[in-house]
N, C-alpha and C positions, 0 to 999 in steps of 0.2 A: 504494500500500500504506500503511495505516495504519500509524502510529509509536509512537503509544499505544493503550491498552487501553478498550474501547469499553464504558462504562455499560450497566451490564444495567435500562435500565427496567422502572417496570409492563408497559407494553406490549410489550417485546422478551422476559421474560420470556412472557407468555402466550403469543407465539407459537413460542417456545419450546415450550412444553408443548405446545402445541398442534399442532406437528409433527413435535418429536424426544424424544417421550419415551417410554419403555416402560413406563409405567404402565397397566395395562390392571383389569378390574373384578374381579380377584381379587387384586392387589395393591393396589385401595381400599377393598377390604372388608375387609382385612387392616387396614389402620390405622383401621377404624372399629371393628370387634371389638377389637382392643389398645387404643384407649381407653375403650370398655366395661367392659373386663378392667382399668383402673386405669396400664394401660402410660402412662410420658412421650412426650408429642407432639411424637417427633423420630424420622429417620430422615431417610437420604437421598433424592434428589429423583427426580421422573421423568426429567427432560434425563440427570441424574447416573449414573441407572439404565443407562440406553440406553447412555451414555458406555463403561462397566466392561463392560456384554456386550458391544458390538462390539472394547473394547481386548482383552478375556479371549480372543475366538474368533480375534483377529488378531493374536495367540503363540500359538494352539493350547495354551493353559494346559487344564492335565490335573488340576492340585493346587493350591487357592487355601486362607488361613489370613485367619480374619477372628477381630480381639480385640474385643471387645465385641458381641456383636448383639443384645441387647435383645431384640425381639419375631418375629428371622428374617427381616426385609425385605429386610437387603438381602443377606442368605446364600441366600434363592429368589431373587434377581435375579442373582444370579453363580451360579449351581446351574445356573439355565437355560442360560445360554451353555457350559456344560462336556458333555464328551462324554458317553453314558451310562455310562463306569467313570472318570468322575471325582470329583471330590470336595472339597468344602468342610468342611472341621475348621472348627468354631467356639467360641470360647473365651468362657464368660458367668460372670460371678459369682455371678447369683444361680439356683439351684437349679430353683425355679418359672418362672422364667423360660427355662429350656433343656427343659422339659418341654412347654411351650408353642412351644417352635421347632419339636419332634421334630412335635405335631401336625400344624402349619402348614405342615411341611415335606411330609407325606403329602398333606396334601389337595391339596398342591400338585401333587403328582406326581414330586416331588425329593427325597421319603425318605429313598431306600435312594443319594444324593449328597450329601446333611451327615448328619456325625457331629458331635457335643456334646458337648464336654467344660463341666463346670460347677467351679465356686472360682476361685482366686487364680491369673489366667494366670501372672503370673509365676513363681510358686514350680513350677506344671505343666511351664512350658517350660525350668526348668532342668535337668528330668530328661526329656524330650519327644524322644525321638529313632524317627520310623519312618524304616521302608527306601526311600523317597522324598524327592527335594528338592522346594520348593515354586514354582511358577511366579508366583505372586504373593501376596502378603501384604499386606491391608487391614487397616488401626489404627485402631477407631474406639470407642475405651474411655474410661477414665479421663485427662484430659489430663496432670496431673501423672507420669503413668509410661509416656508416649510414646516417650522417650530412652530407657529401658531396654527398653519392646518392641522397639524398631531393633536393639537389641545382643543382644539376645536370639533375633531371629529371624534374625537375618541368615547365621548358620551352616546355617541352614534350609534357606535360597532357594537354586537353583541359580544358579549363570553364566547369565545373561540373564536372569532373572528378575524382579521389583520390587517393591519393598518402597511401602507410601506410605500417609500419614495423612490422615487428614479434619480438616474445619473449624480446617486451616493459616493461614486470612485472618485467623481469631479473633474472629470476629463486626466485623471491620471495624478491627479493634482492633491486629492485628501490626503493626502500623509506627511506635505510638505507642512514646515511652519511657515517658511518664507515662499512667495511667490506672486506673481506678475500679473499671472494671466487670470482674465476673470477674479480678480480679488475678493470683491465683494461677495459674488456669487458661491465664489470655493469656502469661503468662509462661514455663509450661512449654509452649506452644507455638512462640514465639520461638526457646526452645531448642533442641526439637525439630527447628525447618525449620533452624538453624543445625547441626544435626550431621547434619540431609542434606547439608547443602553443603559441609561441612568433612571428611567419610567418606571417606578413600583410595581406597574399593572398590564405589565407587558414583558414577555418571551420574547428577545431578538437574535435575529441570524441574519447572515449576509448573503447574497446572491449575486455571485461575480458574472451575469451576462450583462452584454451591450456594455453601457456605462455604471452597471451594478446599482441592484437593489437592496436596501437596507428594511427589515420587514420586523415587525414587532406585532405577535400573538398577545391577545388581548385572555389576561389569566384571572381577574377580576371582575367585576360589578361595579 
């Protein structure tokens, strides 16, 4: 058994994609029409993708909450894996951009499984209360207010459920003290994975795909 953590090359990546990823050609037409449409060229990965539908379908998650999703990629990619009266709330700032979910989400065939909320998650989710807890909750917005979506959602999640953020490695960058790139943003990252670990009422582990997910099991009430 390996002691350390194994290099993801060029090449272990391609084969990667090349046999565990759920990328299929309506989830590539989607990121070539979003950048026709002006969208930023990011979203999570195929390996990534596959990862979250087989984790979703292996809690039988019913009710997933994703903050930031941009262009809907990866709110159809966890839509799929839920039952047909499940449901993906997705939390987007900007307007035109949650109009363009609601589309993508039809054509997808997962409609009437996300709902769209649009503005300022945080100020939404202070007053955000439905008659269900949430089985998982993906963070993948703003880095600087990470730490308050954890505290914010976490009254949310049921007992066994989990909470957990993207692009936790930080483009490679968490581990430094000192550093250039992205300052701000690498630093409210650090923070973030520091108050998964630090959280009373939460189980954490790391999940070194893409940019790595930092994930914290909700062991309390």
């Amino acid at each position: 058994m390996a002691m350390t953590h194994t290099p993801v090359t060029a090449d272990i990546d391609g084969y990667l994609q090349n046999g565990f990823s759920a990328e299929d050609e309506f989830l590539l037409e989607l990121k070539r029409d979003a950048a026709e449409n002006g969208f930023p060229d990011i979203a999570i990965g195929g390996v990534q993708s596959a990862f979250l539908q087989v984790f979703l379908r292996s809690m039988n998650a019913k009710y997933v909450m994703e903050i930031g999703s941009l262009y809907g990629y990866s709110a159809i990619v966890m839509a799929r894996a839920l039952p047909e009266d499940g449901k993906v709330v997705c939390f987007e700032l900007q307007e035109k951009y949650c109009d363009y979910i609601r589309k993508k989400a039809e054509a997808a065939g997962v409609g009437h499984k996300i709902e769209v909320f649009s503005g300022n998650a945080k100020r939404v989710l202070k007053d955000y209360n439905p008659n269900y807890k949430f089985d998982f909750v993906f963070i993948d917005a703003d880095k600087p207010s990470y730490s308050a979506y954890l505290d914010l959602t976490y009254p949310l999640v049921r007992k066994g459920g989990i909470i957990a953020g993207d692009n936790c490695l930080a483009w490679g960058y968490v581990a430094q003290s000192e550093f250039t790139f992205e300052p701000i943003n690498v630093a409210a990252i650090q923070k973030f994975n520091q108050a998964i670990i630090a959280h009373p009422g939460l189980q954490h582990c790391f999940v070194p795909i893409g940019d790595g997910m930092a994930m914290g099991l909700k062991i309390e009430e």
